[in-house]
N, CA, C and O of each residue as an XYZ file, in Angstrom:
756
protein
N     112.329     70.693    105.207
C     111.868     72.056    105.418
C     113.090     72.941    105.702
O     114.044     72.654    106.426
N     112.883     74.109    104.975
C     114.341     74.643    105.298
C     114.865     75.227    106.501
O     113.757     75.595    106.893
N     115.704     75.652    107.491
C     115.643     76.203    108.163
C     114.951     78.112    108.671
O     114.507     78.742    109.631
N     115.240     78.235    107.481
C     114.533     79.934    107.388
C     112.335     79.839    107.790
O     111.540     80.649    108.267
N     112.226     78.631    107.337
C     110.707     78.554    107.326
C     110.480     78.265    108.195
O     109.457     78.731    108.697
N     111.312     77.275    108.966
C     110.646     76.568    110.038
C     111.102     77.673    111.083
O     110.193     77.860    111.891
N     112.085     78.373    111.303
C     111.849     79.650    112.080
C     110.487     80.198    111.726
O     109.635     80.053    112.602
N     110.086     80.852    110.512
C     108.751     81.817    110.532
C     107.710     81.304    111.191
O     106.938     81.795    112.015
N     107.848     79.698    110.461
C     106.539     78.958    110.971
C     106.527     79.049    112.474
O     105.434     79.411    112.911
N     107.598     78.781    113.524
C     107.496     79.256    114.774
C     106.671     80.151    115.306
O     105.598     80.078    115.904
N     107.925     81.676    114.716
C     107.192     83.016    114.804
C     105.398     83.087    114.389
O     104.758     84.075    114.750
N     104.777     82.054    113.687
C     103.668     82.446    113.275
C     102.910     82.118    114.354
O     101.885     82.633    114.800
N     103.697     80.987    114.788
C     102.422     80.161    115.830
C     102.619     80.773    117.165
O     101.703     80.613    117.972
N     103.543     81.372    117.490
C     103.782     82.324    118.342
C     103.054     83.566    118.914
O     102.924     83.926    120.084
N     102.661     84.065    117.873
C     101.997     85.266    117.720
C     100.867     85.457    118.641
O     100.089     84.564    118.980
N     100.828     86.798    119.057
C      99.972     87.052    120.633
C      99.062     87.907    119.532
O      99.301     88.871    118.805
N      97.854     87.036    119.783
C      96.820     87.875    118.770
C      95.512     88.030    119.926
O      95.206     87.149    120.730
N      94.949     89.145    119.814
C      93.608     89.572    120.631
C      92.805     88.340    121.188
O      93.046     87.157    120.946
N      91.932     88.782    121.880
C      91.314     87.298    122.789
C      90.018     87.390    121.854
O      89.388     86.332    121.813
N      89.519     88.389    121.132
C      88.271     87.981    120.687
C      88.488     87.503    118.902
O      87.613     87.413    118.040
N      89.580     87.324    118.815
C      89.829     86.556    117.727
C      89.654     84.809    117.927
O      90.105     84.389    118.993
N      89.109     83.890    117.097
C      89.143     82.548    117.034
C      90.350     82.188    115.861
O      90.032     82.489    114.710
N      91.362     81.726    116.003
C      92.550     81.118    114.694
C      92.776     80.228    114.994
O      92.922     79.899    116.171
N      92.968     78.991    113.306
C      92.641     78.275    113.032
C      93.795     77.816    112.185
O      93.965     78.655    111.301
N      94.589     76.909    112.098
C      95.840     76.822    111.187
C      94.903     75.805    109.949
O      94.262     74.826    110.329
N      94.944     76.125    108.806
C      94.519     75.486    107.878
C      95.641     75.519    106.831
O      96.693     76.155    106.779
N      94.828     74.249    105.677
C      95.430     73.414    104.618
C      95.764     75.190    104.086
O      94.917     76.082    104.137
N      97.196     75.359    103.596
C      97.629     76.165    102.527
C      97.744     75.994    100.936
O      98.223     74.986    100.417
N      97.256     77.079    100.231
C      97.188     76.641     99.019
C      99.322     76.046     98.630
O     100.400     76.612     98.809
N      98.952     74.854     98.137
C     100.101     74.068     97.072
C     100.377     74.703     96.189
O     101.596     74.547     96.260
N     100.227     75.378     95.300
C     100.616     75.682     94.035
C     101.342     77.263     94.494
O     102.426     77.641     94.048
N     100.823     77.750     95.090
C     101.564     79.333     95.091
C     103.390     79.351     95.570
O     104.087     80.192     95.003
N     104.004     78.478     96.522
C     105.047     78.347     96.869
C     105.599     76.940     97.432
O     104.684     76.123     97.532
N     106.596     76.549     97.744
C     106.963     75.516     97.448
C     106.761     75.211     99.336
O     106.912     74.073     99.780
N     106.440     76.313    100.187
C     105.960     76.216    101.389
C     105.298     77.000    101.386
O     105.069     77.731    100.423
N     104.647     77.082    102.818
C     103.274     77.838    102.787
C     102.945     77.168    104.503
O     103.345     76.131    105.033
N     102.048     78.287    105.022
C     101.449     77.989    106.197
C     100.431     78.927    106.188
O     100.687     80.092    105.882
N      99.015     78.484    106.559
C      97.600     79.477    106.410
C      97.077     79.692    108.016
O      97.199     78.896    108.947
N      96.622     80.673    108.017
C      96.051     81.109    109.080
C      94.387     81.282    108.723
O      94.177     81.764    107.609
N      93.404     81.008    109.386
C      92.013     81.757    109.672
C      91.636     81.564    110.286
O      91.461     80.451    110.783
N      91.001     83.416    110.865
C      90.180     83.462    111.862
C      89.138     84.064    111.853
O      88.809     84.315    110.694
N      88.431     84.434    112.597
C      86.761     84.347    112.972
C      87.124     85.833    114.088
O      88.157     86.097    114.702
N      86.195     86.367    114.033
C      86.260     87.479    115.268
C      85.169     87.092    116.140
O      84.082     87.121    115.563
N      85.135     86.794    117.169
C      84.089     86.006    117.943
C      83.323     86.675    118.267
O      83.679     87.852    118.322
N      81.826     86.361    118.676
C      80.683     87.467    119.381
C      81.058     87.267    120.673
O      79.971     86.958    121.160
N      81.991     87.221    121.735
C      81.184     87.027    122.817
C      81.447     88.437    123.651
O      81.331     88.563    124.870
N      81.839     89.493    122.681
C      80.915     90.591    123.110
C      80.145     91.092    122.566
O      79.882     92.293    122.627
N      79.594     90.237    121.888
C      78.300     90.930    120.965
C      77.046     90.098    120.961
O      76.779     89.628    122.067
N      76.393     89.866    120.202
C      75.274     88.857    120.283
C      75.636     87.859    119.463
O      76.282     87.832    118.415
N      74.759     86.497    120.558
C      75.409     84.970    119.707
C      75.513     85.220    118.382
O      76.560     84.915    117.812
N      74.281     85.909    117.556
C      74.357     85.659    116.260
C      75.259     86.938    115.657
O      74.690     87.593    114.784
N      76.069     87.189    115.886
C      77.446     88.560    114.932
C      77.469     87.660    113.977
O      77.181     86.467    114.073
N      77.889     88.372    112.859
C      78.736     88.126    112.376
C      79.905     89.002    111.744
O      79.865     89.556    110.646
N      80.719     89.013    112.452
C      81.707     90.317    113.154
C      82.604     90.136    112.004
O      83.126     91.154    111.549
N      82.767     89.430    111.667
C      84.715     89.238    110.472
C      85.042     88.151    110.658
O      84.760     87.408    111.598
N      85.985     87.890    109.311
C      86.815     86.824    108.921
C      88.206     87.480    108.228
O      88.521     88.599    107.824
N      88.757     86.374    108.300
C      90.244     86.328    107.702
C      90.776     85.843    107.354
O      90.211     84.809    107.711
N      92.040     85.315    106.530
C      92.499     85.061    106.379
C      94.399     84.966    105.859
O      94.648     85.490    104.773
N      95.185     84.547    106.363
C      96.235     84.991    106.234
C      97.139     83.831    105.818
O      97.082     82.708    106.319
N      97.938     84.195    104.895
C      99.425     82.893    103.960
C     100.654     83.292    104.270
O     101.118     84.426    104.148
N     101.133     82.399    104.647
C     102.942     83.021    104.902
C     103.315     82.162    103.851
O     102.821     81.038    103.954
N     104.082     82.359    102.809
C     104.339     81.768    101.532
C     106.281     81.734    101.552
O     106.913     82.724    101.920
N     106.753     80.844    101.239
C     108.639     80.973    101.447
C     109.001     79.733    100.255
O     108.956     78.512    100.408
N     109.437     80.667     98.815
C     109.988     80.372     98.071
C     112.131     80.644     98.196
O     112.792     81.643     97.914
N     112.532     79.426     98.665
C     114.088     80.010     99.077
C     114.807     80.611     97.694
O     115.908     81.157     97.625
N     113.752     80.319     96.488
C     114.603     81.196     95.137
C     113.923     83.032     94.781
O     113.821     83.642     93.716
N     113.642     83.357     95.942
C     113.456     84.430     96.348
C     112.721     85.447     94.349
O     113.301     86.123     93.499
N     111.389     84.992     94.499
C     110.873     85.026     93.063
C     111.098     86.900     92.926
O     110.808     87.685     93.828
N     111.539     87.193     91.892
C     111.653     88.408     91.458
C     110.170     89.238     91.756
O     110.387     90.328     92.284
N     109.395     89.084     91.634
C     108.075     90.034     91.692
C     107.694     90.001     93.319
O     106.779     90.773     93.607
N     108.358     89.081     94.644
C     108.269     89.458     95.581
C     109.384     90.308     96.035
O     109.019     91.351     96.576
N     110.535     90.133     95.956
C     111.922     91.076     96.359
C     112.501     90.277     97.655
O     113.410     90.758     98.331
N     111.933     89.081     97.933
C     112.541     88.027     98.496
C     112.061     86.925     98.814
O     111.077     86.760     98.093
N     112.243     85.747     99.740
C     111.961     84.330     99.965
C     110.710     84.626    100.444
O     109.909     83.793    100.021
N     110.135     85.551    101.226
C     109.087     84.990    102.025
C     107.921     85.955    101.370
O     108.301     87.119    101.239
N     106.796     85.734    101.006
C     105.437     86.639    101.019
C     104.526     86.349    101.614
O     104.172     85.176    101.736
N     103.834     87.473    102.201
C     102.754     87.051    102.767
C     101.335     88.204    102.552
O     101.141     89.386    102.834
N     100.404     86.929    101.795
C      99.244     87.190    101.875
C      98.298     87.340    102.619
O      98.647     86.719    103.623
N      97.007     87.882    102.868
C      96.204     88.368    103.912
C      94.587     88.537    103.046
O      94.708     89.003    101.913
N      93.377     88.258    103.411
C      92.115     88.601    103.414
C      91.664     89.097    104.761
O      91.985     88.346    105.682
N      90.909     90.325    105.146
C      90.116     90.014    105.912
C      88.365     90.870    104.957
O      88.181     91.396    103.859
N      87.510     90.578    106.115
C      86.038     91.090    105.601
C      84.825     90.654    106.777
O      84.554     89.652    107.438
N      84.219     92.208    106.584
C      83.549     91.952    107.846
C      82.195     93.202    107.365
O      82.366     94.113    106.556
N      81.225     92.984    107.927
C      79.990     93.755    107.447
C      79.860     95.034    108.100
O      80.541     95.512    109.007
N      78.947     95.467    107.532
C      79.172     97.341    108.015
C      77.746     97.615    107.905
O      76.932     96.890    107.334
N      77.512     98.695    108.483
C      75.909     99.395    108.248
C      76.154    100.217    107.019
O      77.236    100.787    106.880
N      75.072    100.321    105.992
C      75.368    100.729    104.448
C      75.579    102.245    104.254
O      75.801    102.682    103.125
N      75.507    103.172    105.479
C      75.626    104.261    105.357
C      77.388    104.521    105.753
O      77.988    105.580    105.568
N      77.800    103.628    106.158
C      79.321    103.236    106.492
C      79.799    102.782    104.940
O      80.536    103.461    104.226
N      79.556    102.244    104.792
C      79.675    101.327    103.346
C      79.820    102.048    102.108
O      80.648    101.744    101.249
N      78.892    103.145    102.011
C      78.706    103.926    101.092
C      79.638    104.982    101.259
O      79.761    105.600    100.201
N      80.226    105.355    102.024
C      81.358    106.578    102.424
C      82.514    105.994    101.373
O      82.907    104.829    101.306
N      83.105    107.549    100.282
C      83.812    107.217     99.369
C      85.510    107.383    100.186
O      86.618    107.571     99.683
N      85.186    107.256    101.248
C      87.050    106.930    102.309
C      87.323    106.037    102.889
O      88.300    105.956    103.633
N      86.097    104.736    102.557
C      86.437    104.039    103.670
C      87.557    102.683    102.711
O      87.963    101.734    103.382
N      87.755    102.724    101.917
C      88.754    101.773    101.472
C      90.076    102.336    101.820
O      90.959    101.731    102.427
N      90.149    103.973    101.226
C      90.998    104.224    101.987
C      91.592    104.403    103.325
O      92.754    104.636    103.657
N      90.446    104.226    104.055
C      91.142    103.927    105.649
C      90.858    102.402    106.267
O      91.114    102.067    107.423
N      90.385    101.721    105.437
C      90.911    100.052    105.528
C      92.412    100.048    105.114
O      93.142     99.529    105.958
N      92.800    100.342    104.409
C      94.021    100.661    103.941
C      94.901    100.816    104.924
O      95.724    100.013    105.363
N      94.556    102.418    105.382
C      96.035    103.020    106.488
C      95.580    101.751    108.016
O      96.426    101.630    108.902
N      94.497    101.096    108.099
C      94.357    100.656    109.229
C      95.386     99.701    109.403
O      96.029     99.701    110.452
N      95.713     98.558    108.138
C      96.758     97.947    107.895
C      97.940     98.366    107.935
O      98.747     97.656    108.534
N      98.364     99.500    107.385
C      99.437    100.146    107.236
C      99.753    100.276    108.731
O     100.813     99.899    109.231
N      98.704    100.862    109.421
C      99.303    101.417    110.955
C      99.002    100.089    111.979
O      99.512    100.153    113.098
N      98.179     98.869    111.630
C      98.418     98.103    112.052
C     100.285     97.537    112.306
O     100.967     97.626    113.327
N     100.603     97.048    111.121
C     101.785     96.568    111.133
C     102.640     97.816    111.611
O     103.433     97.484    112.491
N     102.691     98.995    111.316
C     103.823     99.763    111.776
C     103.709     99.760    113.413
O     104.646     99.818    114.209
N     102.010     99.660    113.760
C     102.878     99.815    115.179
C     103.367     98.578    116.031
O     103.923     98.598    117.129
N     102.978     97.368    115.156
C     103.745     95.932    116.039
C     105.562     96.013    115.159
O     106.294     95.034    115.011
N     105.907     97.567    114.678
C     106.893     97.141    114.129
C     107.283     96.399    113.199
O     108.504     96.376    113.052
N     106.433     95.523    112.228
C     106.689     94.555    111.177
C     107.308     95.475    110.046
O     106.974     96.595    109.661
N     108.246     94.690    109.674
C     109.068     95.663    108.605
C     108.681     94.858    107.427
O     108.393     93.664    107.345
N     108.745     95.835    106.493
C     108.062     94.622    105.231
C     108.582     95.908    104.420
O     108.808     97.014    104.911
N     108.774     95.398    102.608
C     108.339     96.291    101.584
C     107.631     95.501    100.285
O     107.444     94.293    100.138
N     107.271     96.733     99.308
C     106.280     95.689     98.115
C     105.046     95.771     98.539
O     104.352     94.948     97.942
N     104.259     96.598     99.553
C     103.023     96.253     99.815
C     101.824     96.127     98.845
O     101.620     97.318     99.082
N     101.154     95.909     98.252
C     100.018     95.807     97.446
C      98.576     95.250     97.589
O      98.591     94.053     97.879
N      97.545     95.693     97.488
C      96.276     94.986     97.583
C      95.182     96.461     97.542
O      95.378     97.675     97.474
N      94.048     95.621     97.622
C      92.712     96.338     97.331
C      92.012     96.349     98.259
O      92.294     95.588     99.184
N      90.719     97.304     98.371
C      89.816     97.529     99.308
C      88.963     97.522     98.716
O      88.913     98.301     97.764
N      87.813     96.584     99.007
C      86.356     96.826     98.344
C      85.623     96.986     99.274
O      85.745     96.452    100.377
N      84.684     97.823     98.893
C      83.472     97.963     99.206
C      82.068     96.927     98.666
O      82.028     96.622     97.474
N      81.197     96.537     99.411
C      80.057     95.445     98.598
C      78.896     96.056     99.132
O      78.774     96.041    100.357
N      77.857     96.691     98.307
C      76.418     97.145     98.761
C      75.987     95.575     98.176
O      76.679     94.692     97.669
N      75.059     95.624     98.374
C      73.596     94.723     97.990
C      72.193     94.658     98.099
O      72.307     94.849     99.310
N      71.371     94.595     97.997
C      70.010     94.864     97.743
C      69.594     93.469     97.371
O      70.008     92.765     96.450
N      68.521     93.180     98.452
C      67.733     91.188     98.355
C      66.914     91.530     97.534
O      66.496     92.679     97.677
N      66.370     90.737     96.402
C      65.590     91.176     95.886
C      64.816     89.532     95.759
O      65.519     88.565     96.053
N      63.356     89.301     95.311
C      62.671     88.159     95.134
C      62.722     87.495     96.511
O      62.473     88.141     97.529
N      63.031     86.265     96.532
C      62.737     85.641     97.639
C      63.762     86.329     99.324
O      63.473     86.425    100.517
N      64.895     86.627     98.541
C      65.981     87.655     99.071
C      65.924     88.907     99.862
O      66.750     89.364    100.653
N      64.729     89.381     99.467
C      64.094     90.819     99.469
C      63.548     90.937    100.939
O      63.033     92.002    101.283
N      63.620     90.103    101.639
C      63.604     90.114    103.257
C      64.549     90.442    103.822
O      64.368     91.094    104.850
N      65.920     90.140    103.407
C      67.137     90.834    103.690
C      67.362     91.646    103.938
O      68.201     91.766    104.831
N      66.668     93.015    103.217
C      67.130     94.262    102.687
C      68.386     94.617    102.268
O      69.003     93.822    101.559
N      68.949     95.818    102.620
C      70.644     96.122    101.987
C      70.923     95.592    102.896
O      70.345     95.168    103.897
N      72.653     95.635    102.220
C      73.826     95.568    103.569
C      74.731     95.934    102.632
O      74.489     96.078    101.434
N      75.924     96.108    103.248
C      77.342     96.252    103.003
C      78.420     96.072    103.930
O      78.464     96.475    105.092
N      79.679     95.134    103.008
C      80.656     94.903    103.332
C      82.040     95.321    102.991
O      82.184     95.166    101.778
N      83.149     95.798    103.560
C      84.202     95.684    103.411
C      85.317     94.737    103.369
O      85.552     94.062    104.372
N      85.954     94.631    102.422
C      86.805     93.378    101.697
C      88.285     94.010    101.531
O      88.430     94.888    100.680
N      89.091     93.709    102.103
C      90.745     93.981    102.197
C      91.533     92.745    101.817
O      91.720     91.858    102.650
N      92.027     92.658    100.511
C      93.089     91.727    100.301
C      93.964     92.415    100.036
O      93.764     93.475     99.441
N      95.456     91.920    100.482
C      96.473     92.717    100.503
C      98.036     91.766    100.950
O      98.315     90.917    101.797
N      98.794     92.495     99.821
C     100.135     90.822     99.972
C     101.117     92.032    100.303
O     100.983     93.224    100.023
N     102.300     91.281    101.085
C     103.434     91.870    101.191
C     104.971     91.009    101.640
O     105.042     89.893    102.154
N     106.119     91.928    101.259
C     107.454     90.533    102.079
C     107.559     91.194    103.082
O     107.057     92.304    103.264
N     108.284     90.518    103.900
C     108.512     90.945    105.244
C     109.986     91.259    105.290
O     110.409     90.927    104.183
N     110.538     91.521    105.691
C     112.154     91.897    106.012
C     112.768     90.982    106.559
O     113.988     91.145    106.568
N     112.356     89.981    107.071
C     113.106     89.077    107.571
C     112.169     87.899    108.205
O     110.963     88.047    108.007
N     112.522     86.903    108.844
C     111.763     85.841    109.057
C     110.732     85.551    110.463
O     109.808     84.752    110.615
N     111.261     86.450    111.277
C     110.544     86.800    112.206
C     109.183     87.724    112.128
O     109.128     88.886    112.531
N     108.043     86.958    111.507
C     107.011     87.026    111.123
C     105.285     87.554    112.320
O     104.170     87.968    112.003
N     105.796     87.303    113.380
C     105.155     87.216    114.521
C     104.311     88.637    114.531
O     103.085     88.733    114.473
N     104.948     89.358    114.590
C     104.454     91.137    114.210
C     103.440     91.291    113.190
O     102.312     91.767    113.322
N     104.170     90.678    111.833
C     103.078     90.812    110.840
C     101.555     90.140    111.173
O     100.524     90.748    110.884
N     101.548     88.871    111.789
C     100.929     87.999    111.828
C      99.543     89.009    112.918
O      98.404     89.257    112.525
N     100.257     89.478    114.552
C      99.147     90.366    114.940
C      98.819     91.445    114.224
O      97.709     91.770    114.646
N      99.156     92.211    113.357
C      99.000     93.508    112.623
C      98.063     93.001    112.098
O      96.993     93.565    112.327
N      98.034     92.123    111.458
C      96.439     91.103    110.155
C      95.255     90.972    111.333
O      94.080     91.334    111.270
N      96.021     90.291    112.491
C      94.926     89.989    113.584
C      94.252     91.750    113.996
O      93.093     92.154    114.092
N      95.258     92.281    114.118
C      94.265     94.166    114.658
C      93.615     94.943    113.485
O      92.915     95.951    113.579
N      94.089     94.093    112.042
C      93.034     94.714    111.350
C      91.636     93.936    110.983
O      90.625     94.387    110.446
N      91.907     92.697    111.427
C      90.660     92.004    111.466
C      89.581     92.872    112.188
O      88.656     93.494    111.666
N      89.968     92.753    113.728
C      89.282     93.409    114.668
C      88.687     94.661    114.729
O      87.694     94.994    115.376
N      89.780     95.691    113.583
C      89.068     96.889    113.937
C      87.967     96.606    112.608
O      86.804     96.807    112.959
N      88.110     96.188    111.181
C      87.299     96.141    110.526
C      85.761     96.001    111.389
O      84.807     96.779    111.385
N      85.919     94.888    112.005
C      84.933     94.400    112.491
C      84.307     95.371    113.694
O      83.351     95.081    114.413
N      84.809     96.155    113.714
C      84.168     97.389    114.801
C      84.567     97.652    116.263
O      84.135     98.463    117.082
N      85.573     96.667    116.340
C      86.109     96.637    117.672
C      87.175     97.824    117.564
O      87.741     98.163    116.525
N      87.380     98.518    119.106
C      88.576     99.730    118.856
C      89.592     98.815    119.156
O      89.681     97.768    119.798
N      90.587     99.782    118.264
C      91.946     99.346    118.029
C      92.963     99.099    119.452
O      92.663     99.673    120.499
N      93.982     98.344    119.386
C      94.720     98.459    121.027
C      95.816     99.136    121.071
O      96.534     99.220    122.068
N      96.066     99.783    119.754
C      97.385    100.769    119.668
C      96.408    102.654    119.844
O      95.237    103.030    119.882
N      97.428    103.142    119.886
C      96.657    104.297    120.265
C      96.724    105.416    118.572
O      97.066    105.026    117.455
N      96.378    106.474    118.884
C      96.090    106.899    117.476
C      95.443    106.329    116.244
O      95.612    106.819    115.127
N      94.823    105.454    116.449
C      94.215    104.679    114.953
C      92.568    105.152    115.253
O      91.930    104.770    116.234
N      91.954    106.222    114.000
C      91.086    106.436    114.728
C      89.656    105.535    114.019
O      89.627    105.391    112.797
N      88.397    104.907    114.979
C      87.665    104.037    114.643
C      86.051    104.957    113.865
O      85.405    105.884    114.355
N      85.818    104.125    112.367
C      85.354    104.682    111.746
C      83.494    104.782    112.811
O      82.889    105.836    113.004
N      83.160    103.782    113.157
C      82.116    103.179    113.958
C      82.231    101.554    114.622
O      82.907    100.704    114.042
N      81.627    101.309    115.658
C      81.473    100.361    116.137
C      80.177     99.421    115.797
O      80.158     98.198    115.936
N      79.071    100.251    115.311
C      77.866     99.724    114.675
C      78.304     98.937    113.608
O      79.030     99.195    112.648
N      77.558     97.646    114.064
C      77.232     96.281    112.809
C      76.497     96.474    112.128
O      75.811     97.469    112.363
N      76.177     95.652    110.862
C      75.382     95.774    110.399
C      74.546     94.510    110.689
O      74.888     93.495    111.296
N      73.275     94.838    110.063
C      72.234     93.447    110.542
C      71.019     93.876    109.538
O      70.243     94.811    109.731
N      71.027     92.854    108.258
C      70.240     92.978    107.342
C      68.534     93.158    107.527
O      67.924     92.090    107.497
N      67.796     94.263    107.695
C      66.693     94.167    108.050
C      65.862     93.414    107.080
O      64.668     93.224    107.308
């Protein structure tokens, strides 16, 4: 393992992430880099009711030492998170874009320096229909989004993923100025 990774990998496990987060070090995908370390987590109910289901995540610290041209250096790191919304939240044509800056101002304010950022925001309505049709609507928000970091000290990036988990999921943010779209869940009637 090279020395540059096994620093990040440190910095990863290091990382001071919120208390109502659950993380989980899991199997990393093999094929994307010649190392790799995965993160997922769970946003826990236990301020909400047993049954939330508040958000998920997921996060890759990826370290190719032949520093692949389409990242702009050795290390990338990938990120999912997604968490449910009430459909009148859902349906608002800004809210990808402020899943977006939530990330953005996530990492800027733990300081994570990174460039290359890229990824998407979806939105998911749905409608149960047939046996389904007890469900009613819902909607979710879906943020995948990759970036390099500036250097190997990864720890920053790592809570920035963790505070956008959280706010997706409706919890307010712990930096100041980030402002919260709603705290209302959704819960499929």
């Amino acid at each position: 393992m090279p020395p540059a990774f096994q620093a990040a990998l440190t910095a990863v496990r290091r990382a001071a992430l919120r208390s109502e987060l659950t993380v989980t070090e899991i199997a990393a995908p093999g094929q994307l880099a010649p190392f790799a370390v995965a993160l997922a987590a769970d946003v826990t109910p236990a301020l909400h009711s047993s049954d939330s289901d508040l958000g998920t995540g997921r996060f890759i610290l990826l370290h190719d030492p032949s520093a692949p041209d389409a990242w702009g250096g050795t290390f990338r790191i990938v990120c999912y998170a997604q968490a449910p919304l009430e459909v009148d939240i859902g349906s608002d044509p800004l809210l990808s874009d402020v899943a977006w800056s939530w990330l953005v101002d996530a990492l800027d304010a733990r300081g994570a320096r990174y460039h290359a950022a890229s990824g998407t925001a979806t939105t998911i309505l749905s409608t149960g229909f047939g046996e389904l049709a007890a469900q009613g609507d819902g909607a979710q928000i879906e943020l995948r989004a990759s970036w390099t970091p500036l250097d190997g000290d990864v720890a920053a990036h790592v809570e920035g993923w963790g505070e956008l988990l959280c706010m997706l999921a409706g919890l307010p943010p712990t930096t100041e100025g980030v402002a919260v779209l709603s705290a209302r869940r959704a819960g499929r009637e």
